[in-house]
C-alpha positions in Angstrom: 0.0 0.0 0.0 1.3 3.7 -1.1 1.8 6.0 1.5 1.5 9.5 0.9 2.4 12.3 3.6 1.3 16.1 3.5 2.9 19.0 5.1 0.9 21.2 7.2 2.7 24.2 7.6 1.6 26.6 10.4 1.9 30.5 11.4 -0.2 32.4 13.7 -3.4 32.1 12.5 -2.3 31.3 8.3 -1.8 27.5 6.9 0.6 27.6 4.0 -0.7 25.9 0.4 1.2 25.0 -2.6 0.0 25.5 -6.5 1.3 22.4 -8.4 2.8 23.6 -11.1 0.8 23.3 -14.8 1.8 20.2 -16.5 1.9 18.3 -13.4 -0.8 15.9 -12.9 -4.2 18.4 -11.5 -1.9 21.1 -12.1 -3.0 24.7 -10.6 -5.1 22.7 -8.3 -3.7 23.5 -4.6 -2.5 21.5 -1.9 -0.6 21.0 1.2 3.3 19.9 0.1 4.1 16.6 0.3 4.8 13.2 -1.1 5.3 8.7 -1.1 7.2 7.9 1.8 10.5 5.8 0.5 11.5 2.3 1.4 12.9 2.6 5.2 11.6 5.9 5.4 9.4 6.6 7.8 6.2 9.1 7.4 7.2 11.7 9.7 10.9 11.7 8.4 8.9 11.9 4.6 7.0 15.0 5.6 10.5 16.6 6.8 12.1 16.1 3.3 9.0 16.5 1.4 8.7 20.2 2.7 12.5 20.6 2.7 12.7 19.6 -1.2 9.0 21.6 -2.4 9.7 24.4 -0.1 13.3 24.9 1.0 11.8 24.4 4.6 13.6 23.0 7.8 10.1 22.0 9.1 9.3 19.9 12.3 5.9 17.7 12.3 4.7 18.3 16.0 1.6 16.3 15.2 -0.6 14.1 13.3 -3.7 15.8 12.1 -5.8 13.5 9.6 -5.4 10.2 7.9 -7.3 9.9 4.7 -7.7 6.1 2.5 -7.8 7.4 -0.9 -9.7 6.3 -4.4 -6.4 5.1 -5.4 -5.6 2.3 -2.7 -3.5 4.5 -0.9 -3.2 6.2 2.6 -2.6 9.9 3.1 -1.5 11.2 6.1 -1.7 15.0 7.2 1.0 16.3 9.5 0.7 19.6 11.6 4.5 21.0 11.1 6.3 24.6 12.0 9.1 26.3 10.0 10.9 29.3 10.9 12.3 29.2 7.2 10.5 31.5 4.7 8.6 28.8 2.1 9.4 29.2 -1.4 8.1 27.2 -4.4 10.6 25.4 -5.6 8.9 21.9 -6.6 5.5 23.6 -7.1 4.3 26.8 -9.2 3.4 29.2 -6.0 3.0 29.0 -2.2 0.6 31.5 -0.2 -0.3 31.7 3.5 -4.1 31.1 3.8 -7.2 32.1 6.5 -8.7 29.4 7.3 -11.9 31.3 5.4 -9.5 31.2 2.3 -8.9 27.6 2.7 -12.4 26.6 3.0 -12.7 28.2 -0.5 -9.5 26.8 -2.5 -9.7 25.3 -5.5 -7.9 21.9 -4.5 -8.3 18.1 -5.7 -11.6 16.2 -4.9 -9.7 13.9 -2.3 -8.1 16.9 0.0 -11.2 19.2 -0.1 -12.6 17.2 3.3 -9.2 18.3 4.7 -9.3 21.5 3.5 -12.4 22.3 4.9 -12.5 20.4 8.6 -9.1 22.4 8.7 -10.8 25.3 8.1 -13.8 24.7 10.6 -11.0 23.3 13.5 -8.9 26.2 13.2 -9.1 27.9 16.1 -8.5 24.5 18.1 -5.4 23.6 15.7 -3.9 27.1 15.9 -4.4 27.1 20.1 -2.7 23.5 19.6 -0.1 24.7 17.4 0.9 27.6 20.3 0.4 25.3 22.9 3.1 22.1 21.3 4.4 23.9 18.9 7.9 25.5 19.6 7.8 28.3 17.4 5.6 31.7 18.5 4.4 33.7 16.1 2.5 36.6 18.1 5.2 39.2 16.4 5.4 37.2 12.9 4.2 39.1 9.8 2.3 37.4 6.5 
């Protein structure tokens, strides 16, 4: 069974997105970063070099948001990860930091939009989380 991992990346009160690029397969769709986890990889170590290769990121998972089986026989898993690294699209066509009210409304693939949107709705319980475990505080950050 193919595992996939995705990259949650938080700030404040903004979740990061990627535009796959055009001639990638549902190209200009959005997404959260991410990819197959390797032979003797594992999926938390995947999202780490996923978000390092798509986004030039030093990112840490600090937890496990939402496991999805997909229409392909596959599982994809949803990390919740911080970065104090400035994202930049380097495997993809953009990145932008989102409101949750923007997230709820992207244009993404059919099989992320139940993520997208329970994101969206458990936002102000993920971002509390986020300040609460997470290591990095963003009070003072700017978009």
């Amino acid at each position: 069974m193919r595992v996939v991992t995705a990259g949650i990346l938080v700030r404040g009160d903004h979740f990061l997105i990627a535009q796959r690029c055009d001639d990638d397969e549902c190209g200009g769709l959005w997404e959260f970063p991410g990819g197959s986890v390797e032979p003797d990889e594992t999926p938390d170590r995947c999202v780490i070099r996923e978000l390092r290769e798509e986004l030039g990121v030093a990112a840490r998972p600090v937890a496990l948001y939402d496991v999805i089986e997909t229409d392909w026989g596959g599982i994809l898993l949803f990390y919740l990860c911080e970065t104090r690294d400035e994202p930049r699209p380097l495997d993809c066509q953009a990145v932008r930091w989102v409101t949750p009210d923007e997230l709820a409304r992207t244009d993404t693939h059919i099989s992320d939009r139940p993520v997208f949107r329970r994101l969206a709705d458990d936002a102000p319980h993920v971002f509390a989380f986020m300040e609460r475990k997470g290591g990095i505080r963003w009070a003072d950050s700017s978009m």
